[in-house]
C-alpha positions, 0 to 999 in steps of 0.5 A: 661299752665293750665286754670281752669274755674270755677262759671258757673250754671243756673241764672233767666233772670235779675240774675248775675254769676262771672266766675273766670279762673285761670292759671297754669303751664308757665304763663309768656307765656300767652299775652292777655287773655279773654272770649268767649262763644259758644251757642248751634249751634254757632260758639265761639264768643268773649265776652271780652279781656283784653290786655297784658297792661290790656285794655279791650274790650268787645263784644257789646252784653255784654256791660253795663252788663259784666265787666271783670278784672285781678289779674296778681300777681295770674295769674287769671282774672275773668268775672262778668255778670249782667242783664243776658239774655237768649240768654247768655246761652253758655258755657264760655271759658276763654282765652290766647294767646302766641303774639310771637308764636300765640297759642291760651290757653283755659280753659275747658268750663263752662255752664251757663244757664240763664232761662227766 
């Protein structure tokens, strides 16, 4: 399994990005899938999940600002950000996970800055 993140770039505080993730190779394998950023001297947090039955969750750092959704028939799930801040800056990971097995899936990483 493949993910490819792609849409991050330098947004002004206030501003919206979408990031798009899209999954390749044995995606069957792939449960849940979601979101995470890791900011400069950070640990990697998780910013949204969307569950096998595509319930999602969100961190509450993002809530009200963040929306997040899938296309299974496309193997693709995408993040829409609004009312960014500059404590978002990060780079975005997306996410998927094996339930039986536990292997954890990431894309590549992709910067967004938000300039204040």
């Amino acid at each position: 399994v493949q993910l490819q993140a792609s849409g991050g770039g330098l947004v002004q505080a206030g501003g919206s990005l979408r990031l798009s993730c899209a999954a390749s190779g044995s995606t069957f394998s792939i449960n849940a899938r979601g979101w995470y950023r890791q900011a400069p001297g950070k640990q990697r947090e998780l910013v949204a999940h969307i569950s096998s039955g595509g319930i999602i969750n969100y961190a509450d750092f993002v809530k009200g600002r963040f929306t997040a959704s899938r296309d299974a028939a496309k193997n693709t799930w995408d993040l829409q950000m609004s009312s960014l801040k500059p404590e978002d800056t990060a780079v975005y990971y997306c996410h998927g996970i094996n339930h039986h097995t536990g292997y954890n899936y990431w894309g590549q990483g992709t910067l967004v800055t938000v300039s204040s």
